[in-house]
Structure formats: structure tokens, C-alpha cells
Phi, psi and omega in degrees: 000157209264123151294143191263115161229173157316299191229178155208137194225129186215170202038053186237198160237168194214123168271074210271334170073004183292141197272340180262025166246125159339129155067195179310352167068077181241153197236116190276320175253116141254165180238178134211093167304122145244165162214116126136056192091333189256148174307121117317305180198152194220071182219198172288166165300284184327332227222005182237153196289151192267002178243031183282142177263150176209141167296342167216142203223125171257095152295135174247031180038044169113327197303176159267129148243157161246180166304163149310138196301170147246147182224097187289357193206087180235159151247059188292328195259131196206162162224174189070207139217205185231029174283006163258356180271316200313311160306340190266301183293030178261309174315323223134331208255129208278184181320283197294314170335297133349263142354296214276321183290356210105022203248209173095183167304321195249063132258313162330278166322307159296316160317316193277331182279330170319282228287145149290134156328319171285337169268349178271325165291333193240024147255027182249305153359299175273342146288328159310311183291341190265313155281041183237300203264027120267047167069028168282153191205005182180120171220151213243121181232124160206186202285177185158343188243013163266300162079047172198176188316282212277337191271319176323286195287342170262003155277352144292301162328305195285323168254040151252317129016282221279323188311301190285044155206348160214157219271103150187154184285147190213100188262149178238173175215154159271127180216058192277027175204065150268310187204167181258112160301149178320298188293037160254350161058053164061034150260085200255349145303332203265306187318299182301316169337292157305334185265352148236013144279306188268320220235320164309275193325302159320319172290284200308351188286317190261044176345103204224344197215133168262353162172161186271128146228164184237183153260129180235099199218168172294319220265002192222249172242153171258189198291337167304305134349286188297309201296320168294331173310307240269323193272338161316299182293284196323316205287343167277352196023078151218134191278165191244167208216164160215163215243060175284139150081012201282278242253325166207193173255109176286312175101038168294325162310307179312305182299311194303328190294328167288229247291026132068083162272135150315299209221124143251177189207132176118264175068022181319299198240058187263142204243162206327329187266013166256342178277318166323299199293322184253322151352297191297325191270340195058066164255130139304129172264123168272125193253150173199092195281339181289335186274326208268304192278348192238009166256339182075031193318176136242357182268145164239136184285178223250056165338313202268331154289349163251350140319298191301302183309313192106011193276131180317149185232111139273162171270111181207150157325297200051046177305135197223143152290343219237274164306316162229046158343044185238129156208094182197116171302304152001289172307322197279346182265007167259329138324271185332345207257310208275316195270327201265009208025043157326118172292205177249005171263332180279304195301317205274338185276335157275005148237041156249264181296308186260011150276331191263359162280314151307342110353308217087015185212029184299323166286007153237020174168159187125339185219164176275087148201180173298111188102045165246159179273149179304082179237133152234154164223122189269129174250155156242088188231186161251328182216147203287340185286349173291017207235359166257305195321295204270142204245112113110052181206106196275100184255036155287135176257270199256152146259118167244127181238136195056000174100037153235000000 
């Protein structure tokens, strides 16, 4: 009897990203069968049965799919924005200036405490819609701009929200160790109090969060800090994620590795012994070249030790008001390629595979293979390096998510 599927996508090529395959793991003649949502089988033609049945059956002429993107690093749900300090410092008017009127995070934070949950999903929507329409299939959102109990959590609330209202996986993380709010009056020991007493717990009850992250910076928590967030989280079993390494070496890499981080992320100035230290632990390094370029860094994080090391590399936006108003994965794999000198094999692995490793979900998606769910992005290119190469340009025929 005729094996049964949902769906069948035949005549393609397939960037299967699968790690125990070369390169881009690519199949010149492929098939790919789902059912009930999941990849059944992702291989050659030659090798799938020729009397299989489908409910649908898809030529895809010749096209490429890869898995459907990840974008492992947003800040999406936010209120206001910052295109008027972005004009001012155009001018001319420096950081602290800025900052000293009100500009800054805590403009941000005052806006996002304004808003409703309903008003926080629905300027969250059209950023959100932009990495929808290049082939994102799982994006990662998370709080950081409330800084007090009830705006966190209804900025979490607002992107599990955003989950229920458009067909995409959606992990939030709590990052209620982001910035010091005005009213803690420079007590950034009293803040972490709260935030690991009052605000962690309240999150994990109303399982709100899929994993913790800080900021560990001079300009933020020191590692000691970071490190009561991190022990906070464990004792709560929500894995942890950290803003490491941006602005100088803290030695922030070293701390996510020691507490077996998912993620460290940014990583401008991390040094040999912090790329060792997350090699050994399997901390994903997250790179996010839109903060690098719109801030105007000059330190680059240490591509090449983490090569050497063996540390895994992803790619995300790290959309943002403040640093990276960015939301086109496209773009970020093209940074990555022009500023971080990224291959195409690393940049396409990184906002696949190895987004979906900083996730934590790599056993359910990030690759072409079998038991993982049918999230696709179909193009219409001749070789997977245009989709690093071209500059402001959506070569998506199709998204297919959950097999739909």
C-alpha cells in the first residue's frame, strides 16, 4: 500500500543544513513529505517511493528551500520609537545629551509602561510582518523595556499574544536585567532584588518565559549581578541567555558559559579564553552586525577564534529602537558576510541551524530532516549564496509553516 502524506514538495533543491552533511548539506534533486504538520522524509528523488500519495502535491520548478528562518535575537514588543534622537545625532548632539533630556532607554520604558498589551502587539505586527515575509518561521522576543513587574510581564504576555495572531514560533526570554529604571535611584543591588525575588518568580509562575537574559556591561549589571539573575533562573529551570562582551570584556562570555548558557550575544570584545570557555559548554555565539553597524562599533567580535574553537555562530537582527532598527534577516546575513567576514555557509547556518540552537530548539526545527516540523522557505534563486550577496532584495516564493 502507497505511503500517505500531507503534503509533497518535489522537483527542488534542498539546503538541508543538516550537520552531519558538507557545507549547506545540498540535494540537487529533492523531495520533501510531511504529515501532520512534521518533515516525514527530506532526501533525493531517487530514494522516495514513486507510489507515494499526497494531498498535495507541489512542483517547486527547480527552486531552493531551506528550513524556515530563525531570527534567535529581538527586542520586538516595545512602544514608541527613537527616530527623533536617531535625527538628533545626526546633528550632532552626543549620547549623554540625549540621555540627559529623556531620550535613551528611558524613553523607551516610558512609552512601553503607556502602552497596553494590545497596543504593544499592535506595533509589534509590522515588524514582525517583515521577517514573515523573508521566510522567518520561529523568532525570538524579548522584555527588557518595562523594568518593573507588570510592564515585563505584559511585554511577554504581548509576544505570546503576537504567537496566536500570526502562523510563527515565537520563544520570549525575560530581560528584566537590562537597564537600571529611573525610580531605583543608581541602586542596581536593590533592582536585582527585585528581579529576583518579585519579578523572576511571578514570570516563571505565569510561565511567561522560555529562558532569562541580562545585559552584563559597565553601562548595566556587573557579573556578580548577572551571575544572582542566572542562579535565580536555574533554581526556577528556565535556561539562560546573556548581552555579553559588546561594549568591553567583562569576561561575560566566560560567566554564560559557566552556567551552560544557550547564548552569548553581541561578543565585540571577547577574548580567546572566553571562546574556549563556550566551546566547552556549547554556548551558541549570537553575532548581530545591525548593532555593530548602527552604532558604529570598530571592535568586531573574534570570528576567527570561534572558528578555531569550534563554537557554534548565529545571526538575528537584534531588532531594537535603540541599536538595531533592523528587521530583515537578509540584510543580517549580509553584514555578517561584508563587516564580520562571515562565509555563506556560516551566515545561512545561522539563521537556521544555529538560531535554532540558541533557541534551544534545534530538536524541532533549524534543519531539513526527518521529525523536525515542516517550517520552509522556498526561493526563487540559482545558488543559496544570492540570499547572502543581494542588498534590500526578497527572492521568497513561499513560507510554509507547520506544513502549511
Amino acid at each position: 500500500m502507497a505511503e500517505r502524506f500531507d503534503r509533497i514538495w518535489h522537483n527542488a533543491r534542498l539546503a538541508t543544513m543538516r550537520v552531519d552533511r558538507p557545507d549547506l548539506g545540498e540535494i540537487e534533486h529533492g523531495v520533501i513529505a510531511a504529515r501532520g504538520g512534521h518533515i516525514v522524509y527530506a532526501g533525493k528523488a531517487a530514494d522516495f517511493p514513486v507510489d507515494a500519495d499526497a494531498i498535495k502535491r507541489t512542483d517547486c520548478e527547480g527552486r531552493w528551500i531551506t528550513p524556515g528562518l530563525v531570527d534567535c535575537h529581538t527586542h520586538l514588543v516595545y512602544g514608541g520609537n527613537r527616530a527623533h534622537e536617531f535625527e538628533l545625532r545626526l546633528k550632532g548632539a552626543s549620547y549623554e545629551e540625549i540621555a540627559r533630556a529623556g531620550g535613551g532607554i528611558v524613553s523607551t520604558v516610558a512609552a512601553t509602561r503607556k502602552a497596553s498589551e494590545a497596543e504593544l502587539v499592535a506595533s509589534a505586527l509590522p515588524r514582525l510582518d517583515a521577517l514573515i515575509g523573508e521566510g522567518a518561521t520561529t523568532v525570538e522576543i524579548k522584555s527588557g523595556y518595562g523594568l518593573d513587574t507588570e510592564t515585563e510581564m505584559r511585554q511577554l504576555a504581548a509576544a505570546r499574544s503576537i504567537s496566536r495572531q500570526r502562523p510563527v514560533a515565537i520563544r520570549t526570554s525575560f530581560l528584566g536585567a537590562h537597564a537600571l529604571p529611573v525610580e531605583a535611584d543608581g541602586d542596581k543591588d536593590r533592582y536585582i532584588d527585585l528581579v529576583c525575588n518579585e519579578m523572576l518568580p511571578a514570570i516563571a509562575k505565569a510561565g511567561l518565559a522560555d529562558a532569562v537574559d541580562a545585559f552584563m556591561e559597565g553601562i548595566a549589571f556587573s557579573a556578580e549581578q548577572t551571575a544572582r539573575v542566572f542562579e535565580t533562573a536555574r533554581g526556577l529551570g528556565l535556561p539562560v541567555k546573556l548581552h555579553a562582551d559588546q561594549l568591553s570584556n567583562l569576561g561575560g562570555a566566560s560567566l554564560a558559559a559557566k552556567f551552560s548558557a544557550l547564548s552569548a550575544d553581541h561578543l565585540e570584545h571577547t577574548d580567546e579564553a572566553g571562546a574556549a570557555a563556550m566551546a566547552n559548554a556549547g554556548t551558541v555565539a549570537v553575532l548581530l552586525p545591525g548593532a555593530f553597524y548602527f552604532i558604529r562599533e570598530t571592535q568586531k567580535p573574534p570570528v576567527e577564534a570561534f572558528r578555531n574553537h569550534g563554537v557554534p555562530m548565529a545571526l538575528a537582527t537584534d531588532c531594537n529602537p535603540g541599536s538595531s532598527p533592523l528587521t530583515s534577516l537578509l540584510l543580517a546575513m549580509n553584514m555578517g558576510a561584508t563587516l564580520f567576514r562571515m562565509n555563506v555557509v556560516e551566515c545561512l547556518a545561522g539563521i537556521t541551524r544555529e538560531g535554532a540552537r540558541a533557541l534551544g530548539v534545534l530538536g524541532e526545527t533549524g534543519t531539513l530532516e526527518a521529525g523536525k516540523w515542516c517550517d520552509l522557505a522556498i526561493w526563487d534563486i540559482e545558488r543559496p549564496a544570492e540570499l547572502v550577496y543581494r542588498i534590500g532584495f526578497n527572492p521568497l516564493h513561499r513560507r510554509v509553516w507547520r506544513g502549511q
